[in-house]
N, CA, C and O atoms as a GROMACS GRO file, in nm:
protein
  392
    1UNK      N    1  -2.038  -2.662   1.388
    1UNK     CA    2  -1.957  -2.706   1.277
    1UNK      C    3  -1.822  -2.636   1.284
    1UNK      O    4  -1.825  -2.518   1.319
    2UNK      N    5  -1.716  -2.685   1.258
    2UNK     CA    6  -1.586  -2.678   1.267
    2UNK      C    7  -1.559  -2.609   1.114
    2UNK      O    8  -1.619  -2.591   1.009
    3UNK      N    9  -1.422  -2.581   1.178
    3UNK     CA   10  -1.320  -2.517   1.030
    3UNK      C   11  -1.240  -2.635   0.950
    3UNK      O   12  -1.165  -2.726   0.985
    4UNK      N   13  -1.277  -2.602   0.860
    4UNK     CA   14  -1.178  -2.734   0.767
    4UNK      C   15  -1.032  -2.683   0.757
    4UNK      O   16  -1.050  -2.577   0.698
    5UNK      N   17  -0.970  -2.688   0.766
    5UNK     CA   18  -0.832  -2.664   0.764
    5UNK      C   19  -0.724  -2.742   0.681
    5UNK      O   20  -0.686  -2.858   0.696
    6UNK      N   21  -0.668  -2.607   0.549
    6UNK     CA   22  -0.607  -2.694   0.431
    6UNK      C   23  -0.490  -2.640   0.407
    6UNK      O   24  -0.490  -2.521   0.376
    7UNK      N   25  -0.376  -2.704   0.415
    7UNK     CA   26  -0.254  -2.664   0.345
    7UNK      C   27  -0.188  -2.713   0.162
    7UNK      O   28  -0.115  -2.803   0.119
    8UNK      N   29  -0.263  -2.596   0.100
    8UNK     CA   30  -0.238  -2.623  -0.045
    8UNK      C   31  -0.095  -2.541  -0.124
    8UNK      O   32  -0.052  -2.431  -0.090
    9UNK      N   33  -0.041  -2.626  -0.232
    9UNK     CA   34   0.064  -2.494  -0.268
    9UNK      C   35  -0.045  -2.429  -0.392
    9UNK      O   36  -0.152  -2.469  -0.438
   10UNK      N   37   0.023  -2.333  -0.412
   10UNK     CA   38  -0.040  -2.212  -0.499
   10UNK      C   39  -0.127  -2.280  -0.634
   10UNK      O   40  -0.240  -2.238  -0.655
   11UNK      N   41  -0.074  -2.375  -0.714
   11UNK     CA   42  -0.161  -2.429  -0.809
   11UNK      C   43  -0.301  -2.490  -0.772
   11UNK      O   44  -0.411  -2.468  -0.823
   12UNK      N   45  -0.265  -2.576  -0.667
   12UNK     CA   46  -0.357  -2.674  -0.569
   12UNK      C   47  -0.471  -2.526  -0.529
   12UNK      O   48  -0.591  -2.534  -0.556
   13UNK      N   49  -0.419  -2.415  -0.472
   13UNK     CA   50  -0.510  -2.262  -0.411
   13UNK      C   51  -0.592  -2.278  -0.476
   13UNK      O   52  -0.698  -2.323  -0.433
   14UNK      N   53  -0.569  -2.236  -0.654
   14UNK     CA   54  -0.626  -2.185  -0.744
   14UNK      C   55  -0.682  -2.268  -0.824
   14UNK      O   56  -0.718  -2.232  -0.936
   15UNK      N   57  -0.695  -2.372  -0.786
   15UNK     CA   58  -0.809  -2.508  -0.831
   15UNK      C   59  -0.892  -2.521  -0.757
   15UNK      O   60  -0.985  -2.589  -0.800
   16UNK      N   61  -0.909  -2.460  -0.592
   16UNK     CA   62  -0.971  -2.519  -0.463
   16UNK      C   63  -1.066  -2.411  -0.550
   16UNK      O   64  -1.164  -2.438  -0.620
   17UNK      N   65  -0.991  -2.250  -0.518
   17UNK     CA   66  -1.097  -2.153  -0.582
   17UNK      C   67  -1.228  -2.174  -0.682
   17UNK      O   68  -1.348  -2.157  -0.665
   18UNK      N   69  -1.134  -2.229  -0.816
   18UNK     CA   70  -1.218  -2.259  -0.908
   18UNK      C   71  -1.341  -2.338  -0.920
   18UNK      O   72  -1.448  -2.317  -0.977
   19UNK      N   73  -1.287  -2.448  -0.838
   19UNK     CA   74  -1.428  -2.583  -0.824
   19UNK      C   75  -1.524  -2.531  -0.708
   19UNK      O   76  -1.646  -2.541  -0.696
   20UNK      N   77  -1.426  -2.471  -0.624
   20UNK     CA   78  -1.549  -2.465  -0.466
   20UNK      C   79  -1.586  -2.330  -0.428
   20UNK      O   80  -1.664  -2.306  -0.336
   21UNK      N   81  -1.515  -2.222  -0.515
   21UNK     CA   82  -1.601  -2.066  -0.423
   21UNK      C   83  -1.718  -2.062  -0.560
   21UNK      O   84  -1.715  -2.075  -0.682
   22UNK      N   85  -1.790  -2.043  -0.484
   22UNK     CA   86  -1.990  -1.993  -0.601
   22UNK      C   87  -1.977  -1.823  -0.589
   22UNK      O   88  -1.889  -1.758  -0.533
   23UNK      N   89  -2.089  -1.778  -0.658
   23UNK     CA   90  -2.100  -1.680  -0.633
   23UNK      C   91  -2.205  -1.642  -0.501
   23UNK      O   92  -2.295  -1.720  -0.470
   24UNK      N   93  -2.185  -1.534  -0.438
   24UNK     CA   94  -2.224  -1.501  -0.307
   24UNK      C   95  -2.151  -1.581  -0.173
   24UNK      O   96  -2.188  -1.546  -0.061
   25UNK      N   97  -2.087  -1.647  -0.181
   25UNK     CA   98  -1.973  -1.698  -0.124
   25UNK      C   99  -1.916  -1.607  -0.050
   25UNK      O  100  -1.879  -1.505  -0.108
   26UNK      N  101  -1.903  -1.613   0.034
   26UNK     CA  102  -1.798  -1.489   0.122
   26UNK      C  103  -1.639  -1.510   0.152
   26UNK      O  104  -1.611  -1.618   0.206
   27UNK      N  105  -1.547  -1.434   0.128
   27UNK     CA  106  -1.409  -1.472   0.110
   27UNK      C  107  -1.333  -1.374   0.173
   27UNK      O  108  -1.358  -1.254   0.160
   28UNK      N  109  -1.245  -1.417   0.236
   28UNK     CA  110  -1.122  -1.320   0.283
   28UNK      C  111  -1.034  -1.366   0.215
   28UNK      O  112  -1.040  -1.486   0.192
   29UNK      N  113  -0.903  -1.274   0.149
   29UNK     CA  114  -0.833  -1.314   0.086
   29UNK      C  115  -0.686  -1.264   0.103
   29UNK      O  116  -0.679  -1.141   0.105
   30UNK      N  117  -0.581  -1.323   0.115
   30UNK     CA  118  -0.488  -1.243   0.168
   30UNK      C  119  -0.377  -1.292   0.064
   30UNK      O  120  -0.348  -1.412   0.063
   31UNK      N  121  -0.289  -1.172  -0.054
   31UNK     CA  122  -0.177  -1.182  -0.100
   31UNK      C  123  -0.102  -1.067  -0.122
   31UNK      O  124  -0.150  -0.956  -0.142
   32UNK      N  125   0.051  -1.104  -0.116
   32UNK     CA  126   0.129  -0.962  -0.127
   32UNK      C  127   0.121  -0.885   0.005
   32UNK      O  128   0.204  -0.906   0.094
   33UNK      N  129   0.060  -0.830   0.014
   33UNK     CA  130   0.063  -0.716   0.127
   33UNK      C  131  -0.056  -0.659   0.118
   33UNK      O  132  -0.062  -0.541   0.152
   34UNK      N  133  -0.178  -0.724   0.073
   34UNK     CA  134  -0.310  -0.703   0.042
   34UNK      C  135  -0.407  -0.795   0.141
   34UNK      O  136  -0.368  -0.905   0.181
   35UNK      N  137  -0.544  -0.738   0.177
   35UNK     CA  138  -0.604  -0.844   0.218
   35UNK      C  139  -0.715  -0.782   0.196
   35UNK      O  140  -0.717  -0.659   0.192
   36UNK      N  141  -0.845  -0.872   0.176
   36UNK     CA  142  -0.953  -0.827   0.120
   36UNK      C  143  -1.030  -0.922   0.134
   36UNK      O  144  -0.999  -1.037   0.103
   37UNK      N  145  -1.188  -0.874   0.202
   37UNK     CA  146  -1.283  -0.986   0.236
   37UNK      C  147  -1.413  -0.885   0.167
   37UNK      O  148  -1.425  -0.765   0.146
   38UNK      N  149  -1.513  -1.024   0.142
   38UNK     CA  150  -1.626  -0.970   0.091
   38UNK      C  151  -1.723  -1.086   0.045
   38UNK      O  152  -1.710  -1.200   0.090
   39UNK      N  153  -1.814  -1.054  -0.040
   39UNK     CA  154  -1.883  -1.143  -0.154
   39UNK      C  155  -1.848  -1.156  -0.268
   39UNK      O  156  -1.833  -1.056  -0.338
   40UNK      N  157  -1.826  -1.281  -0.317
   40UNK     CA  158  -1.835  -1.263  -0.451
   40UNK      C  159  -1.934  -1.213  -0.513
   40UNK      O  160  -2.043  -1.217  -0.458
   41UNK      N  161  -1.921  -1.162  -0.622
   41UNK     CA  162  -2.017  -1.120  -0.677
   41UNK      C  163  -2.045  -1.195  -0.867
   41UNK      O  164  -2.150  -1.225  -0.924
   42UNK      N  165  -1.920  -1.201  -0.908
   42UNK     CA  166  -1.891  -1.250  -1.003
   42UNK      C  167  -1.752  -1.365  -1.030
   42UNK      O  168  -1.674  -1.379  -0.936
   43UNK      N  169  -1.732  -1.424  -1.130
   43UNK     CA  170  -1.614  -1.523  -1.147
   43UNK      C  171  -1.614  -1.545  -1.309
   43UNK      O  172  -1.691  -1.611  -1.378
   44UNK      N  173  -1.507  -1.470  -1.343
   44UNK     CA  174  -1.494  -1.505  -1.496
   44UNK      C  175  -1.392  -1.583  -1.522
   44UNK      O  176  -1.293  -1.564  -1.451
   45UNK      N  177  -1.385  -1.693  -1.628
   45UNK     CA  178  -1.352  -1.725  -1.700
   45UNK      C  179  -1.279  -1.755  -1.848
   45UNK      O  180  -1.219  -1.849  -1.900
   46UNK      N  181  -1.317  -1.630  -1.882
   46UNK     CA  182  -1.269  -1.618  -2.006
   46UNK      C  183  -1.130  -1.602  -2.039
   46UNK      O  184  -1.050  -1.558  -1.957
   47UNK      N  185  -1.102  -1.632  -2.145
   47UNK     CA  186  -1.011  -1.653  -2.224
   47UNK      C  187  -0.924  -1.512  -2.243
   47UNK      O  188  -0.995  -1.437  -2.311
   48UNK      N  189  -0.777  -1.435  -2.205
   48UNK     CA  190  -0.725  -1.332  -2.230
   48UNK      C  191  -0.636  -1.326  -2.272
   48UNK      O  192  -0.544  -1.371  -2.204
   49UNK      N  193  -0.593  -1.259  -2.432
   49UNK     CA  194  -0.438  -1.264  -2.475
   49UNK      C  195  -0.406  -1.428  -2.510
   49UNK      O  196  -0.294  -1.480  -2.504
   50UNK      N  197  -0.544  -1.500  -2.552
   50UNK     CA  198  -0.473  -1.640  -2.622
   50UNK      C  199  -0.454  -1.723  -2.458
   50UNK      O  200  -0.353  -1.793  -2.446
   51UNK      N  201  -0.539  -1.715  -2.351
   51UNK     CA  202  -0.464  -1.798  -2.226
   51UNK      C  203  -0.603  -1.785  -2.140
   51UNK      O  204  -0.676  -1.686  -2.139
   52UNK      N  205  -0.626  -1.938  -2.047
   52UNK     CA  206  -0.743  -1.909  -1.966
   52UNK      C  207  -0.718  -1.813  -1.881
   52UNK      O  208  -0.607  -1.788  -1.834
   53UNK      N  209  -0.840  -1.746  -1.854
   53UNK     CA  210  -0.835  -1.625  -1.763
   53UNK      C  211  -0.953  -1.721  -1.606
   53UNK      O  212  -1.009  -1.830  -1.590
   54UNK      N  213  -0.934  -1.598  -1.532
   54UNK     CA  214  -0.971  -1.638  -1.410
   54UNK      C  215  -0.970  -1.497  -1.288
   54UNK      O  216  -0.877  -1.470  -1.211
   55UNK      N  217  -1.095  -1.429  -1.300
   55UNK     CA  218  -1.090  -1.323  -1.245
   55UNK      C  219  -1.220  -1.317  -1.150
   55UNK      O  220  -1.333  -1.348  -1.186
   56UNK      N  221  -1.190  -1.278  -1.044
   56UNK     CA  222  -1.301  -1.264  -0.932
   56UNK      C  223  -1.314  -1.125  -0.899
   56UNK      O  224  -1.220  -1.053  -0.868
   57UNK      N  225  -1.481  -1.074  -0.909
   57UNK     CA  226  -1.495  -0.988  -0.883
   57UNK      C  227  -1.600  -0.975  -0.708
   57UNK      O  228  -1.719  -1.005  -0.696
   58UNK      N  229  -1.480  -0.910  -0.569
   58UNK     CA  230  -1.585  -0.907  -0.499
   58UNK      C  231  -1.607  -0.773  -0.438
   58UNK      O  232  -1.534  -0.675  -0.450
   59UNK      N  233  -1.742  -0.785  -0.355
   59UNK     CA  234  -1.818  -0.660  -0.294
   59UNK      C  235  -1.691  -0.682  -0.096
   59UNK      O  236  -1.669  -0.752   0.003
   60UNK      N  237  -1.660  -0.569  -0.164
   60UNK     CA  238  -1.561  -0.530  -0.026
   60UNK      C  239  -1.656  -0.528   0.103
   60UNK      O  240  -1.759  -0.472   0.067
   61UNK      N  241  -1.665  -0.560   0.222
   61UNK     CA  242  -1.736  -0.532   0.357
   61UNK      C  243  -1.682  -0.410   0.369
   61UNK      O  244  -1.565  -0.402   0.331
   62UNK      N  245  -1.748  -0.279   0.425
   62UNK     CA  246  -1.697  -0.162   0.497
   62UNK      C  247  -1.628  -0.109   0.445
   62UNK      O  248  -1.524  -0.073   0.500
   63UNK      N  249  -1.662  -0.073   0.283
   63UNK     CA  250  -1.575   0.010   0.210
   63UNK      C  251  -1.667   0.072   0.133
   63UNK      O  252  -1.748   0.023   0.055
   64UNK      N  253  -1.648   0.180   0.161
   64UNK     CA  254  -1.797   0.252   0.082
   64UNK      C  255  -1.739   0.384  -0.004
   64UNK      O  256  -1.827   0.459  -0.045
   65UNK      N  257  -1.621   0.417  -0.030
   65UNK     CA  258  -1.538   0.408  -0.129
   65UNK      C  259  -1.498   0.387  -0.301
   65UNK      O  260  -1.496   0.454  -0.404
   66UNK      N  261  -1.464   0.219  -0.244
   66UNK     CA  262  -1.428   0.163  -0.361
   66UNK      C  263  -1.533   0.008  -0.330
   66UNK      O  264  -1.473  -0.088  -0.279
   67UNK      N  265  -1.634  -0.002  -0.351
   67UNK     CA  266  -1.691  -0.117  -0.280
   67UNK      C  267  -1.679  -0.197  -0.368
   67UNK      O  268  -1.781  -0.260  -0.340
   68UNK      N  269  -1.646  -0.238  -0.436
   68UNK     CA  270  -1.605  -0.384  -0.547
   68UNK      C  271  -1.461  -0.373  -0.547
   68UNK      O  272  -1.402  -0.273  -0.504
   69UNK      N  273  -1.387  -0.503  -0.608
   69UNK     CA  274  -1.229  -0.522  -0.661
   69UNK      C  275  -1.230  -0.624  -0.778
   69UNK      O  276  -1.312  -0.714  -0.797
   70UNK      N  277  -1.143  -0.595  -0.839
   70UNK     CA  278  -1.121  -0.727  -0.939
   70UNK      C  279  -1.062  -0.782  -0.950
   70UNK      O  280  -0.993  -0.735  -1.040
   71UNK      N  281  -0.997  -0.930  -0.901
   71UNK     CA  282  -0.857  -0.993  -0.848
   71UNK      C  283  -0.846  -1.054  -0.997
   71UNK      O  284  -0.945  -1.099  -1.054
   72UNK      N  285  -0.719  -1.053  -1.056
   72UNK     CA  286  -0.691  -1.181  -1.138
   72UNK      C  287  -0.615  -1.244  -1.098
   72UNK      O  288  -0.496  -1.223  -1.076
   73UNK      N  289  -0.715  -1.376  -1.075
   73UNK     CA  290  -0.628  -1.520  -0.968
   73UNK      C  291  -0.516  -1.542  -1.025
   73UNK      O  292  -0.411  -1.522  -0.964
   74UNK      N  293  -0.519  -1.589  -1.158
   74UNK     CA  294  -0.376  -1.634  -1.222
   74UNK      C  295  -0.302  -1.546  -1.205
   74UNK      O  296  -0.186  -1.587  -1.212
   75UNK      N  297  -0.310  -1.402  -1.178
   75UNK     CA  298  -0.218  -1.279  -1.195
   75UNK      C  299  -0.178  -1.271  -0.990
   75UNK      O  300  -0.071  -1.220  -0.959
   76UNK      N  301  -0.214  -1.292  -0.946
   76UNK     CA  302  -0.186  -1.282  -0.833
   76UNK      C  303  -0.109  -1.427  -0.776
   76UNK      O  304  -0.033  -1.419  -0.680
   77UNK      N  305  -0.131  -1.537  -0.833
   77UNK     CA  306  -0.115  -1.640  -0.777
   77UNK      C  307  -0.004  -1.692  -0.703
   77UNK      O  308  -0.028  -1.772  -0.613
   78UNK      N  309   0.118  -1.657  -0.730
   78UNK     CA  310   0.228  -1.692  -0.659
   78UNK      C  311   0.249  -1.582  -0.573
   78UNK      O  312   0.360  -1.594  -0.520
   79UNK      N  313   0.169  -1.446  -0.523
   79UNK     CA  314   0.191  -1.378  -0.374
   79UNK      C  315   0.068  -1.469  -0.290
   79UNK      O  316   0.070  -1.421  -0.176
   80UNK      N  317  -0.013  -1.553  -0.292
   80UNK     CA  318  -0.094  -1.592  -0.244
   80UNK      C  319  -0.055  -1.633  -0.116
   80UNK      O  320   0.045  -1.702  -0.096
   81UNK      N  321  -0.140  -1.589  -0.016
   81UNK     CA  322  -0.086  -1.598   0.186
   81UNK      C  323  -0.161  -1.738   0.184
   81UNK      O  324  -0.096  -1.839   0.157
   82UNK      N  325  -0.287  -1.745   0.208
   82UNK     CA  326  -0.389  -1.798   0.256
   82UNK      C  327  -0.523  -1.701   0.238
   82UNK      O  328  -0.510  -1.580   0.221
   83UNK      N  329  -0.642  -1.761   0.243
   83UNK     CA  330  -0.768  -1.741   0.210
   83UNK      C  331  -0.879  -1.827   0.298
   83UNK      O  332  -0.852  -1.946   0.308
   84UNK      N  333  -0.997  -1.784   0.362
   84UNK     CA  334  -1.055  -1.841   0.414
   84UNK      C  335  -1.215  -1.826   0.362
   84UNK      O  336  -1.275  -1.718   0.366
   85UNK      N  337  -1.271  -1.947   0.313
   85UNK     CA  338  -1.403  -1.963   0.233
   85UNK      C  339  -1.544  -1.966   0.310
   85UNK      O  340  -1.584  -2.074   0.354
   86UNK      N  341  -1.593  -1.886   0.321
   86UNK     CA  342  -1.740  -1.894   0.408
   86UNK      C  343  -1.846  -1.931   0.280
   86UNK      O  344  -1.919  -1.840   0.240
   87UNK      N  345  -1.852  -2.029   0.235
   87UNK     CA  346  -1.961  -2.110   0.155
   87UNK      C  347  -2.145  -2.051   0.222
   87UNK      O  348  -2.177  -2.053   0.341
   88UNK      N  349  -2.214  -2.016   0.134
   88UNK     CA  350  -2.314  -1.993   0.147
   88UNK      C  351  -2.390  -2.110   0.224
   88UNK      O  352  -2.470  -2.086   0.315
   89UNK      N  353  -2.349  -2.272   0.168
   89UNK     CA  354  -2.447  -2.392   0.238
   89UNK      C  355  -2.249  -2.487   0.222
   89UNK      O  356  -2.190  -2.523   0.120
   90UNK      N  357  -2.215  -2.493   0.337
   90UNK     CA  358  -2.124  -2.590   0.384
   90UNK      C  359  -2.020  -2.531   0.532
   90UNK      O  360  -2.022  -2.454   0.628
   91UNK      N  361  -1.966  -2.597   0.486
   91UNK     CA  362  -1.829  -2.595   0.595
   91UNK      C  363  -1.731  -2.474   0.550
   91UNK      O  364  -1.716  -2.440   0.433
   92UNK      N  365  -1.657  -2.406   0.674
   92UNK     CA  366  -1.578  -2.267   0.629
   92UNK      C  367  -1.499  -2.352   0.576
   92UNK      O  368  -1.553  -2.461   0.563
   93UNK      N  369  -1.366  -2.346   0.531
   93UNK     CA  370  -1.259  -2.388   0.492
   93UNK      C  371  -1.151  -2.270   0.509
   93UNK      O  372  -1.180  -2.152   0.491
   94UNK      N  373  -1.009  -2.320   0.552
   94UNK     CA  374  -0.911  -2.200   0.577
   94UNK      C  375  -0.811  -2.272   0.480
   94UNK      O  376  -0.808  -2.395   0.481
   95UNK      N  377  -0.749  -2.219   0.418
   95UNK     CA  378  -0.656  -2.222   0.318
   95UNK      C  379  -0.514  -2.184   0.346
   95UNK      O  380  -0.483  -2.066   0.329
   96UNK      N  381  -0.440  -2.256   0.381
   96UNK     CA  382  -0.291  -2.187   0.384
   96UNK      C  383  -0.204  -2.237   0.287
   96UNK      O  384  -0.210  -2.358   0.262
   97UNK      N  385  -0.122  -2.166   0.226
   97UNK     CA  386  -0.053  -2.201   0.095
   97UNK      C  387   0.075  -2.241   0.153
   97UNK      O  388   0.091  -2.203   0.269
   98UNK      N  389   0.157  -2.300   0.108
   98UNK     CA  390   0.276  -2.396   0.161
   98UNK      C  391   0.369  -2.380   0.016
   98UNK      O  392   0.477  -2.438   0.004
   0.00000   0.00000   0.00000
């Protein structure tokens, strides 16, 4: 099975996120000058300061450290590089933002 290969801009990113990463999902994620792969572990939703929220919490690979992070998608969204989705049951998908 092949790589799906997607060129989304940043709103389009953060909709792919929402509908298609589950939890236990495995993700590399690259924004700013940051990059970070792991499991999800969690995906909130909730509501912050009156505004939807949207925060992913994942288990870092090979960091024994700080082994979790807590991204807030909407808060990060316009440094967004690209991201590549290892789905528990499908196809990888690679994400490049445009």
């Amino acid at each position: 099975m092949g790589i799906k290969s997607l060129n989304l801009t940043n709103d389009e990113a953060v909709e792919y996120l929402k509908e298609n990463v589950k939890i236990h999902d495995n993700l590399e994620i690259s924004y700013n000058r940051i990059f970070a792969e792991g499991e999800i572990l969690n995906m909130d939703f909730s509501e912050y300061f009156g505004k939807p929220g949207f925060k992913m919490l994942i288990n870092l690979e090979n960091d024994s450290s700080h082994p979790t992070i807590e991204i807030d998608v909407n808060e990060i969204k316009d440094d967004l590089i690209e991201f590549h989705h290892f789905p528990k049951n499908g196809e990888e998908v690679l994400v490049t933002i445009i």
